[in-house]
ROKOL-29488 format. One line per 5 residues: number of its first residue (from 1); their letters; for each residue x, y negated, z of N, C-alpha, C. Coordinates in steps of 0.2 Angstrom, whole numbers. Layout:
N
NUM	a	X:Y:Z:X:Y:Z:X:Y:Z; ...
This chain:
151
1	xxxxx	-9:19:162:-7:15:157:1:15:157; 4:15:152:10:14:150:12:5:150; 19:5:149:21:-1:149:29:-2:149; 32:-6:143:40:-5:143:40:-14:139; 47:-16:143:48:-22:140:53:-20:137
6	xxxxx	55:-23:130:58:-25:125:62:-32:124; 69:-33:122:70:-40:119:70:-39:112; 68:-46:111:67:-49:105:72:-55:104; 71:-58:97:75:-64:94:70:-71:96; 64:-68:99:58:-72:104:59:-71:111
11	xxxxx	65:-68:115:64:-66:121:59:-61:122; 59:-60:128:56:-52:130:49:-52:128; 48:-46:125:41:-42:126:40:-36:127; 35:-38:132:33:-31:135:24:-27:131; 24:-21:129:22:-17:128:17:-14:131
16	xxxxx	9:-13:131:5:-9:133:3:-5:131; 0:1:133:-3:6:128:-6:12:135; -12:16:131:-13:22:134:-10:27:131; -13:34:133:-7:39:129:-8:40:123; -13:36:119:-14:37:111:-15:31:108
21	xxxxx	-13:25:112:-14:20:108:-11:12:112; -8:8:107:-6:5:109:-13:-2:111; -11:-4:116:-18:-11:117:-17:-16:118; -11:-19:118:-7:-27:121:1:-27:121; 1:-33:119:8:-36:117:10:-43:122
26	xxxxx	13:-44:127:13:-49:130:21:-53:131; 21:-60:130:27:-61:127:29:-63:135; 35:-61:138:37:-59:145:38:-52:146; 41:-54:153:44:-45:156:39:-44:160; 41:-36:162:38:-34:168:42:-32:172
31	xxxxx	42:-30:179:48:-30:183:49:-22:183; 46:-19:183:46:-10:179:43:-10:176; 45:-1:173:42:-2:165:41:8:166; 35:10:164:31:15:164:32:16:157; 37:18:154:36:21:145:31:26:145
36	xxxxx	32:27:138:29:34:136:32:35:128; 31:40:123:35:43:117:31:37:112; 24:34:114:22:28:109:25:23:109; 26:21:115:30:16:118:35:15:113; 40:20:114:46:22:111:47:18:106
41	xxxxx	42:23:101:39:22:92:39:14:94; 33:11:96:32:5:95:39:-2:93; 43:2:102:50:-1:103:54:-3:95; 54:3:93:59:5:87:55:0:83; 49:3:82:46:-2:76:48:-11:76
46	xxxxx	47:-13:82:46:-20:84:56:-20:80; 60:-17:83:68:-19:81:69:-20:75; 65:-14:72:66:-13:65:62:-21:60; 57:-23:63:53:-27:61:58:-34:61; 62:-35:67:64:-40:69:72:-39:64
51	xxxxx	74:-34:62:80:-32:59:76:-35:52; 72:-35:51:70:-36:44:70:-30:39; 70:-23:40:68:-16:41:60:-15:40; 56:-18:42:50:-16:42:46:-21:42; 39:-20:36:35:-23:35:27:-24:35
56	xxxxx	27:-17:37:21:-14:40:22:-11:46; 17:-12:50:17:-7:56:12:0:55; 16:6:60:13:10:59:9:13:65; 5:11:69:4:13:75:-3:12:78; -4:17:81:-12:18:83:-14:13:87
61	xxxxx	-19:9:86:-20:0:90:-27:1:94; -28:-1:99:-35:1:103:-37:-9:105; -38:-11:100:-39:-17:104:-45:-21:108; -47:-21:115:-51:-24:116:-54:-27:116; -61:-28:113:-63:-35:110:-72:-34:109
66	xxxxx	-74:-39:105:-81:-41:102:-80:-36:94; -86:-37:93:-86:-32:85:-84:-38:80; -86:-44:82:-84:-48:77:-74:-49:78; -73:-49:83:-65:-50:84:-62:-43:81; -65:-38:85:-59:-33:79:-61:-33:72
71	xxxxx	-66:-34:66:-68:-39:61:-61:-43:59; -59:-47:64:-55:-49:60:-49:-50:63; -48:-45:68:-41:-41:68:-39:-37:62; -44:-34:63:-42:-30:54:-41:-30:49; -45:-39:47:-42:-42:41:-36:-45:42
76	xxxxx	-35:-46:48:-28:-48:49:-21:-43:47; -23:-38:48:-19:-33:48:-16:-31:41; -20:-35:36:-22:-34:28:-19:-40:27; -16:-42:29:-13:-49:28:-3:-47:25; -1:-46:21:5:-44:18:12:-49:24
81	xxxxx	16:-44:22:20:-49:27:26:-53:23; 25:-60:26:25:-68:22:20:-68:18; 15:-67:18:10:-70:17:7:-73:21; 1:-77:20:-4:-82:24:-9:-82:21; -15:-81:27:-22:-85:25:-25:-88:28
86	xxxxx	-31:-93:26:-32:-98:33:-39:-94:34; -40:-98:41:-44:-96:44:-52:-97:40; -52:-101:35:-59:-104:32:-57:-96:25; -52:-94:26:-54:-87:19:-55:-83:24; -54:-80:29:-54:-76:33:-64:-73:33
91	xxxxx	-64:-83:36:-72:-83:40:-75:-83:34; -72:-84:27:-78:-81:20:-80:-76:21; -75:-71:19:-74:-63:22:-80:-62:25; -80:-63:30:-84:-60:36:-92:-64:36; -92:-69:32:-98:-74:33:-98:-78:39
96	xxxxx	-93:-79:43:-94:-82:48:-90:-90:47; -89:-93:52:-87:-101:52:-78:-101:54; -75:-106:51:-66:-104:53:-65:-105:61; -71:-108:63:-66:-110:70:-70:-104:75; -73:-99:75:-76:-92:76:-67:-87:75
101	xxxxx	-65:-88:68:-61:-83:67:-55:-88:71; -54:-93:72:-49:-96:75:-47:-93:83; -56:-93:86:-55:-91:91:-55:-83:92; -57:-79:87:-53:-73:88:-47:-71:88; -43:-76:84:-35:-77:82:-31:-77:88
106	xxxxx	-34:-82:93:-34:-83:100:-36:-77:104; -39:-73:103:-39:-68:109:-34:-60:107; -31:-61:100:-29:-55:98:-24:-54:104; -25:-46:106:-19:-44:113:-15:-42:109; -13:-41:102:-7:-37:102:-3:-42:95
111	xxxxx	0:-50:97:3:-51:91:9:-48:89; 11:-49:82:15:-50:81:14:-42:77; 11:-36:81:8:-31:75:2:-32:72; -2:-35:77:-7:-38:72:-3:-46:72; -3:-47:66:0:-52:63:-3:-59:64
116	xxxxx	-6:-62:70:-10:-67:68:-7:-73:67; -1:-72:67:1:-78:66:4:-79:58; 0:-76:54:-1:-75:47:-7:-80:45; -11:-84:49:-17:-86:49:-15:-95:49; -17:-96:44:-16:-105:46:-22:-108:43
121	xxxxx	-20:-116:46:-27:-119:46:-26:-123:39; -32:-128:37:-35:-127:30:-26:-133:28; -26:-133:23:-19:-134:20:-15:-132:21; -14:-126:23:-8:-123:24:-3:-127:34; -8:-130:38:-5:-134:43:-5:-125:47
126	xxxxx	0:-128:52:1:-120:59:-3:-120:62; -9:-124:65:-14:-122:69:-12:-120:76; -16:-116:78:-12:-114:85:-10:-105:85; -7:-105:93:-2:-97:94:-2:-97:101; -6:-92:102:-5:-89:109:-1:-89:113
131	xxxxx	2:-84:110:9:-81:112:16:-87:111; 20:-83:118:27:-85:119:25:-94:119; 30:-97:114:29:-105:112:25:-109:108; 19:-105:111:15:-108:106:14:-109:96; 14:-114:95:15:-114:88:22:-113:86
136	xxxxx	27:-117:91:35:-116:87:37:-109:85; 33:-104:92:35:-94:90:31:-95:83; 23:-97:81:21:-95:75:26:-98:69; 28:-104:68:33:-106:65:40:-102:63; 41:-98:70:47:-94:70:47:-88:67
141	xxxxx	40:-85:68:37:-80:63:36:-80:57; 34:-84:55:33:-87:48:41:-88:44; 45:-91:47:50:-93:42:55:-85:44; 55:-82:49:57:-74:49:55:-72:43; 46:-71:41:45:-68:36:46:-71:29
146	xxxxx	49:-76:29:52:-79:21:47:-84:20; 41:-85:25:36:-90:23:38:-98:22; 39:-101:18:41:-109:19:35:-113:15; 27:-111:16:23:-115:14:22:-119:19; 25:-120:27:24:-123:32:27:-126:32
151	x	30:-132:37:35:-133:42:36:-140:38
């Protein structure tokens, strides 16, 4: 397993991945860092992202999980950037219930390429965020991406 930390306009994140894919995004350092040439890529991507350069991610993603959670990793992914959708259109999609897709939202390991914090709850409210500060980071990501249907 590979592993390299990163700063961000969030504070550090570190990076995992095998050698063809990337598997987790964890907001914190690690005290050494094992790169690799995906790593790299991702690095750049993430700058570029946070430069406001990039709007898509382009990167091989291996995420661990339930069939229903990558389900809606996927549509997450399909979620435009500054855009939002809530969790009750998400759980149409797939036939299931919002607070099912709420809690996959909650287990996604790789934010912020996978977008979950594109996902809000019914009205447009922020709902919750795993990563880093909780809701204030999804908030930070949101108005990063031009969104001001929140806040």
């Amino acid at each position: 397993m590979y592993f390299k930390t990163t700063q961000s306009p969030l504070g550090p994140l570190t990076l995992f991945a095998k050698v063809d894919s990337v598997i987790a995004l964890k907001f914190g350092t690690v005290t050494k860092n094992k790169s690799s040439p995906l790593l790299k890529e991702a690095i750049s991507q993430l700058k570029a992202y946070f430069k406001g350069q990039l709007k898509h991610f382009d990167l091989p993603l291996k995420t661990p999980g339930t069939d229903f959670q990558k389900a809606v990793w996927k549509l997450i992914v399909e979620i435009p950037y500054g855009s939002t959708r809530s969790y009750g259109q998400l759980s149409d999609d797939l036939g299931s219930a919002p607070r099912a897709v709420g809690g996959a939202c909650g287990k996604n390991p790789i934010p912020i390429i996978v977008p979950c914090h594109r996902v809000l709850a019914a009205n447009y409210k922020v709902g919750g965020f795993s990563g880093g500060d909780g809701t204030q980071t999804k908030v930070s990501l949101l108005r990063f991406e031009g969104n001001t249907l929140v806040f």
